[in-house]
C-alpha atoms as one frame of an Amber mdcrd trajectory, in Angstrom:
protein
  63.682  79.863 120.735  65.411  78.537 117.489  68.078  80.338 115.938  67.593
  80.942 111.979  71.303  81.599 110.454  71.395  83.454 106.703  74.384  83.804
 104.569  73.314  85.905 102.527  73.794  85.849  98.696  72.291  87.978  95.476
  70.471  85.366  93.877  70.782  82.304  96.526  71.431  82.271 100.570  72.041
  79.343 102.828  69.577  78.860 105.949  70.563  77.411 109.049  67.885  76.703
 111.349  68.536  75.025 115.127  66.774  74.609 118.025  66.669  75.971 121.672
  69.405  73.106 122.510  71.128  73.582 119.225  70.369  70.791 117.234  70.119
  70.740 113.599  66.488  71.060 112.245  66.918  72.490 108.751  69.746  73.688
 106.264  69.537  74.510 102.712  69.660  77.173  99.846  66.827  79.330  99.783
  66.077  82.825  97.106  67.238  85.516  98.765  64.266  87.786  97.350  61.889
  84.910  99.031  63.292  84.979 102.376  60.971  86.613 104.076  57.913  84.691
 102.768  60.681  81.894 104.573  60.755  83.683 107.829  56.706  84.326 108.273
  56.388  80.725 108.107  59.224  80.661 110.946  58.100  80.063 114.536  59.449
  83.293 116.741  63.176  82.863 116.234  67.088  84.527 116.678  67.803  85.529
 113.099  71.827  86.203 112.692  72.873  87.778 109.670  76.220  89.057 108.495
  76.269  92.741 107.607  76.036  93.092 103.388  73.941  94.736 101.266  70.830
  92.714 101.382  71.595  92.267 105.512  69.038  95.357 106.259  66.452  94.553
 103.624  66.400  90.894 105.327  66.404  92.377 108.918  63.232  94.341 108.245
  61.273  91.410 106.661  62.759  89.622 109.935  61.559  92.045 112.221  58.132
  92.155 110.686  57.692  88.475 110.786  58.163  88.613 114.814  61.508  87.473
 115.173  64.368  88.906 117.287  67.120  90.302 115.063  71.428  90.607 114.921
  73.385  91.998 111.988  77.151  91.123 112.998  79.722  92.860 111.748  81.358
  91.451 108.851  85.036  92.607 110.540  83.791  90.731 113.490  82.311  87.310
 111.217  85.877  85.491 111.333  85.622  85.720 115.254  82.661  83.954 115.035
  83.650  81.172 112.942  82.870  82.012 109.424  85.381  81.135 106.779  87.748
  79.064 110.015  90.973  77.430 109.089  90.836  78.694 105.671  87.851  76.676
 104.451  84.583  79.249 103.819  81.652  78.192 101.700  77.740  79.078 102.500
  76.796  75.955 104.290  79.871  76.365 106.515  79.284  80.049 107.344  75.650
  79.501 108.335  76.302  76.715 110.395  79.104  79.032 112.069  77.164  81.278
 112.515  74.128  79.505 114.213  76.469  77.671 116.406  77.594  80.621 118.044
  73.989  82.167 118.086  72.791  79.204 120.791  76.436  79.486 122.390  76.306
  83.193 122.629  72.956  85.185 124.578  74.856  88.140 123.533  76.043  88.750
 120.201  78.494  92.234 118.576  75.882  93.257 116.546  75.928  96.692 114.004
  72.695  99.159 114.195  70.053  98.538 112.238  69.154 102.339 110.184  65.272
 102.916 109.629  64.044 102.566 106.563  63.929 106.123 105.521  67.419 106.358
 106.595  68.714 104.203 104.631  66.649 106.050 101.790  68.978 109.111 102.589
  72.235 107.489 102.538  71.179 106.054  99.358  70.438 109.448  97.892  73.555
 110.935  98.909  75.854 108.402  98.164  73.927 108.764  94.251  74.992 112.655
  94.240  78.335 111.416  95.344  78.374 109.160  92.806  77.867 111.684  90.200
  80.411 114.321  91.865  83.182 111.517  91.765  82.569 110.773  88.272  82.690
 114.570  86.923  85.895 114.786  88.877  87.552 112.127  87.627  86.301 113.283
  83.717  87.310 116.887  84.554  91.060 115.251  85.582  91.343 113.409  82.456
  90.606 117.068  80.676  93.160 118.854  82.779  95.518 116.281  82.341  95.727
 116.170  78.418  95.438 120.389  78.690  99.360 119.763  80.316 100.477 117.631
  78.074  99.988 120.469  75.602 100.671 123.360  77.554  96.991 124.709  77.716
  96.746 126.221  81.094  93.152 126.813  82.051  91.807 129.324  83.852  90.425
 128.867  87.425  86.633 128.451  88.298  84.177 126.044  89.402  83.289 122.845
  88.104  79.709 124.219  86.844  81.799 126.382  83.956  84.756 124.075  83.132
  83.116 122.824  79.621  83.274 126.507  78.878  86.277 127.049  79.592  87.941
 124.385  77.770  86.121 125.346  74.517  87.653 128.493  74.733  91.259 127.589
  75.628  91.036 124.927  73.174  89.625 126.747  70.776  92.048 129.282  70.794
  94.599 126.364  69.221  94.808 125.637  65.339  94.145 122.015  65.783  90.992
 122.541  68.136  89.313 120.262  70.454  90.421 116.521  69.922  87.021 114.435
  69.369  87.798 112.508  71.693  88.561 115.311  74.558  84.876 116.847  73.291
  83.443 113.480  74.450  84.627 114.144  78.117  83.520 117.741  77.935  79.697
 117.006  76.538  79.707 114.298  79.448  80.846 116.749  81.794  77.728 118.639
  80.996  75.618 116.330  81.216  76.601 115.320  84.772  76.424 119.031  85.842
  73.144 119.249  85.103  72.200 115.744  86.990  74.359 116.577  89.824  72.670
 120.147  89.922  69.231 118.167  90.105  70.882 115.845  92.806  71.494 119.120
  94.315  67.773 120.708  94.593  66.352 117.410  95.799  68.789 117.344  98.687
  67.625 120.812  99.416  64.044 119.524  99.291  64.575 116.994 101.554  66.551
 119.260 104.566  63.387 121.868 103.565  60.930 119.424 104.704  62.945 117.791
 107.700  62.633 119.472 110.522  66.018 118.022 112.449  68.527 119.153 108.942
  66.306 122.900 109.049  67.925 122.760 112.712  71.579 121.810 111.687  71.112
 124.238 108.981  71.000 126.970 111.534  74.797 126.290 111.987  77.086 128.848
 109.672  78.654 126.524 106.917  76.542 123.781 107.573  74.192 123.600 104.740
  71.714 120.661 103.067  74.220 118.334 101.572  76.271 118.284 105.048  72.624
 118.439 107.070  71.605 115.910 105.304  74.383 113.199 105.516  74.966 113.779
 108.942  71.362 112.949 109.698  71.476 109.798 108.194  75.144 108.809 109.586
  73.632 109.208 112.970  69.991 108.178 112.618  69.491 108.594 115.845  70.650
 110.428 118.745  69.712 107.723 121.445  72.543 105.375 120.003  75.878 107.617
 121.438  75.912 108.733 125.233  76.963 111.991 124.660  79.098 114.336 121.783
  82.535 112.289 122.173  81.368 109.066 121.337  79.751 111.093 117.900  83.078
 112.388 117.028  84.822 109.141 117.828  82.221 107.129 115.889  82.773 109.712
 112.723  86.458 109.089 113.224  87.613 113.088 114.355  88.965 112.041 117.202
  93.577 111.499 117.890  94.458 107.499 117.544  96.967 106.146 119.694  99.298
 103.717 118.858 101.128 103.225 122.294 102.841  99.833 123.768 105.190  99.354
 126.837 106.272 102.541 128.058 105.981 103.826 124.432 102.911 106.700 124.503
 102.520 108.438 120.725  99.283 109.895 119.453  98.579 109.681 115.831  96.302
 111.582 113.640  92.593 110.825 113.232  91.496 107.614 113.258  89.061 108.053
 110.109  87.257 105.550 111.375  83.346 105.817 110.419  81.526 107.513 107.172
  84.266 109.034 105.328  81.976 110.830 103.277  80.539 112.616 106.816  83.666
 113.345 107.874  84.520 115.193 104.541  81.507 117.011 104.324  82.148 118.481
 108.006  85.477 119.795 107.066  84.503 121.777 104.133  81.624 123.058 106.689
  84.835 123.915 108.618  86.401 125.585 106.009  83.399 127.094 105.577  82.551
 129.040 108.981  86.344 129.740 109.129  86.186 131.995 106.181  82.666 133.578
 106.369  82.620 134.078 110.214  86.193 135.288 111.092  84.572 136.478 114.656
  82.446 133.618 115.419  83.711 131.985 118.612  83.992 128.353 117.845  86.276
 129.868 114.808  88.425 132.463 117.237  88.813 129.545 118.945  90.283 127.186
 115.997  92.119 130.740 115.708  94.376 129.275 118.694  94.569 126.322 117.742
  96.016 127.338 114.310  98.637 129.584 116.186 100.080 126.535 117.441  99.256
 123.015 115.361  98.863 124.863 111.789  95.780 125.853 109.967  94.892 122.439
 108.497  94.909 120.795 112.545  92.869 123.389 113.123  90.749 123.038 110.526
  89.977 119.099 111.532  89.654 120.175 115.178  86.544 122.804 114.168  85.282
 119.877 112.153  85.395 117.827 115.440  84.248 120.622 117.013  80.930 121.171
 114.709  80.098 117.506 114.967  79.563 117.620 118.358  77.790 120.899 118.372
  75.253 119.426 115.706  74.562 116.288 117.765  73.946 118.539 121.119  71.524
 120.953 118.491  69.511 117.442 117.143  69.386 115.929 121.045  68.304 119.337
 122.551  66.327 120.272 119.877  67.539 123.581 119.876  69.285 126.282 117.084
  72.880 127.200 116.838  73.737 130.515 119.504  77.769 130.417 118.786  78.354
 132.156 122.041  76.531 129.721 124.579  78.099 126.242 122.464  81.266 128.179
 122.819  80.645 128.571 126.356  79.518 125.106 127.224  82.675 123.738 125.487
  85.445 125.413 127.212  83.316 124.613 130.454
């Protein structure tokens, strides 16, 4: 079997191609939108790619071709060779990287999301895209309000144009031009990020695993719908702890010697995930006072403080989703309460 390495570029990638005994049989730039017109012409092959944005794109033109696939972990690249001693170009990194592809039968390699997996993550990382924007607009506002003393009524994001119209408004100099430009854009991104909004609930509507997690109190389309595509599938963790670990809810350690100390979470993982399951969190805690798993973050609040507790039902609720998607079964608070304290 040869072993095809790609350093993958945007326009240009360098391919490095050796054989079963690792000899040198090809190396040179190729189009990266070509590539897998490249690998159908390939004999059956390792293909070794380092994780990027066109890795996955490459991987399934790779897999459909025939060949046997292996994303490695950028964090993990240097270990292999790529950019060694200081010196990194393309021709370097391939041949690194194919090197250690005939050395190696097993390589660390990061999971490969389907295709319409990848479609979700894209989708919500758009709406987040959108949400981070009006934030940092609706900041700017606030912050020029201080500077002259406007203080602006509370509500949510949806009404904040109206409310600065007013409060401005109310002054004899008005709304600055220029702080009318962040307010129209404001708008604007409401109403896209409202659309965002109904196509994410569109998409849990028709899927039948985010209609299950929806079942959960607090858990609702946006948060169904990430976690779905964070996990992709439920095969890839052995059980509810490595889910939480791998979502980065779980206590670090930072220990040596006889020196034992625990830190906070690791926040390892999809931030994004792990955000969205702490306003779910917040969520249950305030809508379902005598739910169980909340009673029980109850306790937990008595003695680490509200916000622990708060990231422990998170925890808590990630687990409980990933038992729902494996089992296939709805949320009953009393028998996940049940089966966690057992």
């Amino acid at each position: 079997m040869n072993h095809i390495a790609i350093d993958l570029g945007g326009r240009k990638s360098q391919v490095c191609v050796r054989g079963a005994e690792g000899e040198l049989k090809l190396q040179r730039k190729h189009d990266t939108r070509d590539l897998g017109l490249f690998l159908e012409g390939q004999p059956k092959s390792r293909v070794i790619l380092e994780s990027s944005a066109e890795a996955f794109k490459v991987a399934d033109a790779a897999v459909a071709a025939g060949h046997e696939v292996r994303v490695v972990p950028a964090s993990l690249a240097k270990a292999l060779g790529v950019g060694a001693r200081g010196t990194k170009t393309d021709e370097r990194d391939a041949r690194a990287l194919s090197e250690m592809s005939c050395r190696m039968e097993v390589l660390p390699t990061v999971h490969i999301p389907a295709p319409r997996t990848r479609e979700l993550r894209s989708t919500c990382t758009a709406r987040e895209a959108l949400v981070s924007s009006r934030t940092q607009l609706i900041n700017s506002v606030r912050g020029y309000c201080r500077t002259q003393l406007v203080q602006l009524p509370a509500g949510p994001a949806q009404t904040f144009p109206f409310r600065v119209r007013k409060m401005l408004g109310m002054r004899r100099e008005g709304m600055p031009a220029m702080i009318g430009r962040l307010v129209v854009a404001i708008e604007a991104l409401n109403v896209q990020i409202a659309a965002a909004d109904k196509e994410l609930e569109g998409i849990a509507q028709q899927d039948a695993i985010c209609q299950r997690l929806i079942t959960v109190p607090g858990v609702g389309p946006v948060t169904a719908v990430r976690y779905r595509a964070a996990l992709d599938e439920t095969e890839r963790f052995k059980d509810a702890h490595k889910v939480e670990a791998y979502l980065g809810l779980t206590p670090g350690e930072n220990s040596s010697s006889e020196r034992m100390q625990r830190t906070g979470i690791t926040k390892a993982g999809p931030s994004q995930v792990r955000w969205t399951l702490v306003q779910a969190a917040w969520c249950l805690w305030r809508t379902r006072p005598q739910d169980p798993n909340v009673l029980w973050a109850v306790n937990v609040a008595e003695r680490r403080g509200r916000r622990v507790a708060i990231v422990a039902l998170a925890r808590k609720l990630s687990g409980i989703l990933f038992a729902m998607w494996r089992d296939g079964t709805n949320y009953d608070a009393h028998h996940n309460s049940q089966k966690h304290q057992a």
